[in-house]
N, C-alpha and C positions, 0 to 999 in steps of 0.2 A: 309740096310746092307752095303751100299757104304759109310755112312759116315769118315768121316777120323777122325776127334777129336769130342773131347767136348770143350764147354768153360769154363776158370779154371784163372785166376788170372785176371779177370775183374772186377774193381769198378763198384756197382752197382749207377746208376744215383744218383745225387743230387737232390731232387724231397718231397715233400710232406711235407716239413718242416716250422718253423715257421723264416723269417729272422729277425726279431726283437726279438724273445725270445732267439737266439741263437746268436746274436752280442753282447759280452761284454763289446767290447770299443764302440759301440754305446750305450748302456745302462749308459754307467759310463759316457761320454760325454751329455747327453742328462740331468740327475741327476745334473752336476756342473753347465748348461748352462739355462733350465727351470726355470720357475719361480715357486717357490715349490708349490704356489695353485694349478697351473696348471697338476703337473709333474704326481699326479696319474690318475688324468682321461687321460693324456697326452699316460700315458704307455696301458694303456685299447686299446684306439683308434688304437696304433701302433700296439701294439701284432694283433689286427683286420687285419691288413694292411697288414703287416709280413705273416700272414697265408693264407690270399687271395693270393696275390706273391708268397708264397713258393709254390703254388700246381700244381701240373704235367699240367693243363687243362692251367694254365695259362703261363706257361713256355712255352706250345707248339703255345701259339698263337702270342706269341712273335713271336717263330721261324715263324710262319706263316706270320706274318708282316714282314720280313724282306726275307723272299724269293717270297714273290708276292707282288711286288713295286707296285706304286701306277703309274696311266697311266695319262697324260692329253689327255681331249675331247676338243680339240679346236674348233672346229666345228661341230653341229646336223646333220642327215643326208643330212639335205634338203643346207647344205652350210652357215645357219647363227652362227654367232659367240657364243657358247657357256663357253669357257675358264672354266672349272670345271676339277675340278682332282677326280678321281674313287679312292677308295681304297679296298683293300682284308677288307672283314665281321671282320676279326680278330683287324685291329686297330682299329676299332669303338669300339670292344670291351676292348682292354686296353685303349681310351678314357675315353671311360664311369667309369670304374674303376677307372680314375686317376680325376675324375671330383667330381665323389661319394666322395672320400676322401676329396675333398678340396685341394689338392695338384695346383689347377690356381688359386685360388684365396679367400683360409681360413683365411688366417688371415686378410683382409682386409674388407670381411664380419664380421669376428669377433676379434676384433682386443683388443684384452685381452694380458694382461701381460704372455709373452712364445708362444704365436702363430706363431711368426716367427720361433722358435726353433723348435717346434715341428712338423712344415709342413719340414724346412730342414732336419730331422730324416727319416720323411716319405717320400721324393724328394729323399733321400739318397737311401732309402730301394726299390724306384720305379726304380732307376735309376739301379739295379744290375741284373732287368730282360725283361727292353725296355727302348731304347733310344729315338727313332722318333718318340716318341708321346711325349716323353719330349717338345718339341721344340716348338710347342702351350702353351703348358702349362706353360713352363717360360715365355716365351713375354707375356700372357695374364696376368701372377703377378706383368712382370713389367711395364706393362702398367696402369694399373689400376692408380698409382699416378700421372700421366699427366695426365689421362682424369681426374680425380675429380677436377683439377685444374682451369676447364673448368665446371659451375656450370648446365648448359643448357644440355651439354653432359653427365654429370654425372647423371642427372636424366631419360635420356630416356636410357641408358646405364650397368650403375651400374647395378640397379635389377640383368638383365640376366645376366651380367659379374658373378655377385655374386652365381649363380643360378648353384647347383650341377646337373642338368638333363640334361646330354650330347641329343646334337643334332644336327643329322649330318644332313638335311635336307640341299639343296643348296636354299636358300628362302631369302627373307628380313627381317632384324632382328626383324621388328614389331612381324611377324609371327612365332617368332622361341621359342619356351623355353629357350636357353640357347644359346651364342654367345661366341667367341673365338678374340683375337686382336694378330695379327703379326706387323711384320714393314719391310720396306723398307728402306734401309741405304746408302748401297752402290754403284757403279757404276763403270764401266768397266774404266776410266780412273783416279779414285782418292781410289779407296778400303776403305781403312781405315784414308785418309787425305780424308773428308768428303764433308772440304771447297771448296774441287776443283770439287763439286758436278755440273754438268750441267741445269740437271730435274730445269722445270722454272714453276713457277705458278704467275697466272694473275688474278684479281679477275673480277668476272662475271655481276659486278652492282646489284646483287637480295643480297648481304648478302656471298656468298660463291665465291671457287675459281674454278679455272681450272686449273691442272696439264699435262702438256707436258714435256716426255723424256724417262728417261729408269731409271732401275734398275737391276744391274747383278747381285745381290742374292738377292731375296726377298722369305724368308721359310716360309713353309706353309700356301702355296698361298690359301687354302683351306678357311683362316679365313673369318668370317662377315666383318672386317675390319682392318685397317695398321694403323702406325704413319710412316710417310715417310718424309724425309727433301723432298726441293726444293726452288730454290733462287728465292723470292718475289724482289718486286722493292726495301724493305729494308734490304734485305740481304736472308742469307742462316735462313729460317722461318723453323717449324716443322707442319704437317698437317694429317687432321683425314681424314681417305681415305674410307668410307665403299666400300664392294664390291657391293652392290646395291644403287639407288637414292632416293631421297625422292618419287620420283614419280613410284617406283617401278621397275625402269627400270633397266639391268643390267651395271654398270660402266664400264667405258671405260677403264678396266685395263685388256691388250691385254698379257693372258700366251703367249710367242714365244717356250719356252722349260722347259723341268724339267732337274737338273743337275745332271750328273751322276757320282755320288760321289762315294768316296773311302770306306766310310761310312755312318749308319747313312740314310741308303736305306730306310728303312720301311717311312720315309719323306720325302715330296717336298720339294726341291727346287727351283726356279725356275727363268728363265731369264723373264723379264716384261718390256712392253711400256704402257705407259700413251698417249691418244689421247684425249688429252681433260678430262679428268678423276675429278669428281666429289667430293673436299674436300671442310672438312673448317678447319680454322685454327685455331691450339691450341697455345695459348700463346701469346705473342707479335712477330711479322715481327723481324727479325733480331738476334732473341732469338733459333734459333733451335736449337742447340748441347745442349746449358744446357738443353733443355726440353727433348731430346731423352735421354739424359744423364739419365736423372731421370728415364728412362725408363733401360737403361744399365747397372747402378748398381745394381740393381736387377736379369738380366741376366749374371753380371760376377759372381754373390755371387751364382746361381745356376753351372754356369759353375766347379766351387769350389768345389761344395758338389756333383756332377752327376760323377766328377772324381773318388772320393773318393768314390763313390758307385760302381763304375766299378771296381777299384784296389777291393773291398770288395766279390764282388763277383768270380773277379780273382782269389784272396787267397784261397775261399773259395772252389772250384772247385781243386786248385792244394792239397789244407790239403786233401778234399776227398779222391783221388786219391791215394795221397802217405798214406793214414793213413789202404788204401785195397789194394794196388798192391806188389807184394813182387819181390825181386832181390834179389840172392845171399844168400837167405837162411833167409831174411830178411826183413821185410815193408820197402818203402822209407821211411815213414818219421825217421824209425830208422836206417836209414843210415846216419855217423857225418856230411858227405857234404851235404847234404839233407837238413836234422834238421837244419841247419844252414843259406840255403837259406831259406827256410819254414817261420826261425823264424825274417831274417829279413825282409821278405813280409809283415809280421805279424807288425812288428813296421812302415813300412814305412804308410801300410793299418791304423794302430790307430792311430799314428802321424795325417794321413791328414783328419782324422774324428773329430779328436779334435781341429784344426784348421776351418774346415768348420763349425760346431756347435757356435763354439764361433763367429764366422763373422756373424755368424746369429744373435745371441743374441747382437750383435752390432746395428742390425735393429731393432731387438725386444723395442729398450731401444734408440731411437732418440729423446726423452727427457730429454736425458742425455748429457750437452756438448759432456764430456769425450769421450763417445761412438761414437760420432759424428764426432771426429774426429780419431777415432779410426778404423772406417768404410772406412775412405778417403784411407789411408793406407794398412792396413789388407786387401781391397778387389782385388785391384791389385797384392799386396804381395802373397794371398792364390791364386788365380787363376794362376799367372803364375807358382809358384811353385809345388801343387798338378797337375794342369794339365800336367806340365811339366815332371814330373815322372812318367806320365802313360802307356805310350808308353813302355816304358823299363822294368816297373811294368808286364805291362800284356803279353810281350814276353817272362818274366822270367818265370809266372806262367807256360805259354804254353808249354814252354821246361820242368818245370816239368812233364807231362804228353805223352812227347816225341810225337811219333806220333799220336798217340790217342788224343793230343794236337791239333795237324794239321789242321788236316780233319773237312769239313764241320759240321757234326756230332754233334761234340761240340760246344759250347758256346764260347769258348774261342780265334779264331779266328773274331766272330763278334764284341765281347771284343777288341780286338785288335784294328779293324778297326775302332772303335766310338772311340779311345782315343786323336787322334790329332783333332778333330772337336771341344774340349773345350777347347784346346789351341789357335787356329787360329780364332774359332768365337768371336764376343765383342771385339777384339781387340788382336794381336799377342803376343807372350812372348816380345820382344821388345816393344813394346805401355806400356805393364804393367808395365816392368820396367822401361820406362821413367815417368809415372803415379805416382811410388812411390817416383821417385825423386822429381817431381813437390809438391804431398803431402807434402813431407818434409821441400820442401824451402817456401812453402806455409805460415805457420803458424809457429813459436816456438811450439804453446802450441799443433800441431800435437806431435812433439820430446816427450815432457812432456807423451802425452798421452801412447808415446811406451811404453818410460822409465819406467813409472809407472807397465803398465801391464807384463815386463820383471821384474822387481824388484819383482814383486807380487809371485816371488821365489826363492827370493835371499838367498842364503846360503844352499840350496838342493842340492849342488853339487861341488865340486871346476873346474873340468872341466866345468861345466855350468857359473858358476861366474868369470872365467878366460875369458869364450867364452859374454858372456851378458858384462862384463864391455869394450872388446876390440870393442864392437858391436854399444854402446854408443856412442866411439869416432865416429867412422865412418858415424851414422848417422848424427851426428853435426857437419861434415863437408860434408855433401849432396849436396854440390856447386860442389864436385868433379868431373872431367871429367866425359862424361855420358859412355864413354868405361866401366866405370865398375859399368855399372848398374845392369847388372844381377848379377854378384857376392854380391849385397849389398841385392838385393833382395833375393837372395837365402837364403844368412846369416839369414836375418832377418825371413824369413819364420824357418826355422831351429832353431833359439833361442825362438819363440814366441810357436812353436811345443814341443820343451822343456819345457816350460816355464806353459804349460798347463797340459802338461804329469808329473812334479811332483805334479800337484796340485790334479790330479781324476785319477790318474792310480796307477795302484801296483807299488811298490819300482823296483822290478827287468824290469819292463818295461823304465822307467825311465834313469835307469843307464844302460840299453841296450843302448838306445835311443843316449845318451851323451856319452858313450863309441866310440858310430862307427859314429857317424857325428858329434861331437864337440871334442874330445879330437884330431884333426891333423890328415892327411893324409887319410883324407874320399874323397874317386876318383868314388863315387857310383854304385861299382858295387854289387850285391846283395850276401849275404853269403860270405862277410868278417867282420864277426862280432868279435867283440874284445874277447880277452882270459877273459874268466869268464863270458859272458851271459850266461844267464839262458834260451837255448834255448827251452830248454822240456817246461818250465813253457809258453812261447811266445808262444810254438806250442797249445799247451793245452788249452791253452786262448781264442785263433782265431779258435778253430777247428767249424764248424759249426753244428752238431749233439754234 
């Protein structure tokens, strides 16, 4: 009889849905970027995927990995050293699910024409409802092409690499069903200048080495084993680190701390010493960065598409909301300043889906010069850029939903919090953009290769072919001061995002697109979309029901 109200203009949850059957710029990206064998059983597999993700049991375990972090045990009762990280019941379960699918390591067990494309579809769709299981799961894809490099590794390895039966048991990987590979990179006095890495290794006379130093991030420290630089007597080498020895014993890789991050909580991080630590070496002495490298293109092309899942799920939370909350007599979404942000979310969210798919399909197709050099490019280009605008993405969303945005409650603050960690990891927006200049001065037949793929939609627009031919010049003279690297990167992410969107999206999506970032004075703020988009049609498009 004390009550005071009822509840009356609340969106009922976003919850029990299919995310793959109800993404349309995923759909339409996935169709131009697959390889057609593949594309129908591709769409089967997803929609699978899609409806597991979409349901309430799995949403909340999320939320459950991300409020009960993970602990390290540095020590058994009795004082000896155990160095193992605990985690909440809940991440082993969105493990297992991310394992089940194949999303660490499907295409490389099955490595058919589109495998790449359609696990980045399915990394997309994982990434819009848990982050920090992400984080294993990309190092363990791009690991995989270092170790098979390594013929002796690859065999006692691969299998379980390959092997979808999550298993989280802390054991030696003889004894395990399934194994997981993190890496070690960086160090409290060189970050991301790598060279000035200290960590030394000495080879031990039996065949392997010995690792003494540190490492200030080393994520999830939980793996079977690492790829970790350290400077051999021929230089800065790259080395396979398990966390146990041949002889059973546990490695000498001493957790000091887990980090406590901004984001990105439901995962280790963690500060590590080496005391002697137990590797052998992958590759040649003096060879390490290209060989991690090969491990890093992999984790920036994920970094690309994990953004693009978060903006996705972003949008997708603020359409809900305003498409059920009413103001002034009316739903947000049918309010004109509304409608208008809504629907530029909506273009920046399919823009950067259509650029991550196709960087995929760049991997997919390493058979192909073209592609090949198209990947050198494109992956630095897409990651600084999608990453780049996630941050400002996902605070817009938040503000649509005002303070109901806020509060823990919702998604949409842990949204928030995961979007600078795909900017900052692999390499910072600055790394990327000097990455694409080096691409460029690299090779001509890199240029050629842009060229080509921007042409590949020449005359869909005159603002686009005003903005693509001024874009040419620019890259062919990439000698230019590096001060304006990120302007050349950004352009170029922007025209090659065009450039995709007339070729698999509806016309009004398109000339939205080129309207408000290529026709002049695009200052990216969201919901200044140019006179004449077709905002209802963009809202309608992206809604997720």
């Amino acid at each position: 009889m004390f009550a005071t109200h009822e509840v009356t203009n609340q969106p009922s949850p976003l919850e029990d849905y299919n995310l793959f059957e109800t993404d349309r710029a995923l759909g339409d990206a996935l169709a131009f970027n697959c390889a057609p064998e593949r594309l129908a059983p591709a769409r089967t597999r997803l929609a699978a995927l899609g409806r597991e993700l979409g349901r309430r049991e799995t949403i909340e375990r999320a939320d459950a990995a991300n409020r009960h972090t993970p602990q390290l045990r540095a020590y058994d009762r009795h004082g000896r050293r155990r160095d193992e990280v605990e985690f909440h019941p809940a991440w082993h379960e969105l493990m297992a699910l991310s394992l089940r699918h194949g999303l660490h390591a499907g295409p490389w067990a099955d490595p058919s024409p589109g495998a790449h494309v359609e696990r980045a579809a399915g990394y997309l769709l994982y990434a819009e409802i848990e982050n920090g299981t992400q984080c294993p799961t990309t190092m363990t894809y791009g690991a995989v092409p270092a170790i098979r490099a390594d013929a002796a590794l690859a065999r006692e390895w691969l299998p379980k690499l390959f092997s979808r039966d999550y298993d989280p048991r802390f054991l030696p990987a003889a004894d395990k069903r399934s194994v997981l590979v993190g890496m070690g990179m960086t160090e409290k006095q060189g970050g991301s200048d790598v060279r000035a890495n200290s960590t030394r290794a000495e080879p031990d006379g039996a065949g392997a080495w010995r690792i003494v130093g540190h490492k200030w991030f080393m994520s999830a420290p939980m793996c079977d084993a690492f790829l970790v630089l350290a400077q051999a007597p021929a230089g800065l080498s790259c080395f396979f680190m398990p966390r146990y020895c041949p002889d059973g014993t546990l490695n000498a890789i001493r957790i000091l701390r887990l980090k406590d991050k901004l984001g990105n909580r439901s995962n280790a991080s963690s500060e590590v010493e080496f005391e002697g630590a137990y590797a052998t070496l992958l590759g040649e002495q003096g060879r390490g960065v290209p060989m991690i490298l090969e491990m890093g293109v992999y984790t920036r092309l994920d970094c690309a598409i994990g953004s693009a899942g978060l903006m996705r799920q972003a949008l997708a939370q603020a359409l809900w909301h305003a498409g059920q909350r009413s103001a002034f007599g009316r739903t947000l979404r049918e309010q004109p300043v509304m409608k208008s942000v809504l629907a530029d979310l909506a273009l920046e969210s399919e823009a950067a889906t259509a650029l991550a798919l196709r960087l995929a399909r760049a991997y997919d197709r390493q058979d192909d010069p073209r592609e090949r050099l198209l990947a050198r490019v494109l992956t630095p280009a897409a990651k600084f850029w999608i990453c780049k605008r996630g941050a400002h993405f996902a605070e817009e969303a938040m503000e649509a939903l005002g303070g109901n945005g806020y509060v823990e409650e919702s998604v949409l603050p842990r949204i928030y919090r995961e979007m600078p960690v795909n900017s900052i990891w692999e390499g910072s927006g600055n790394v990327m953009c000097l990455d694409v200049l080096r691409a460029l001065r690299k090779a001509p037949e890199v240029l050629e290769a842009v060229a080509a793929e921007l042409d590949a939609a020449a005359g869909a627009g005159a603002d686009y072919d005003r903005f693509r031919a001024a874009l040419k010049g620019r890259l062919a003279d990439a000698a230019a001061a590096e001060g304006a690297a990120r302007g050349l990167a950004q352009d170029l992410a922007l025209a090659l995002q065009a450039s995709l969107l007339a070729r698999h999206a509806p016309g009004f999506v398109f000339a939205a697109f080129c309207a408000s970032r290529l026709g002049g004075g695009f200052g990216g703020v969201f919901g200044a979309l140019a006179p004449g988009a077709d905002a209802d049609a963009l809202v309608e498009r992206a809604m997720p029901r």
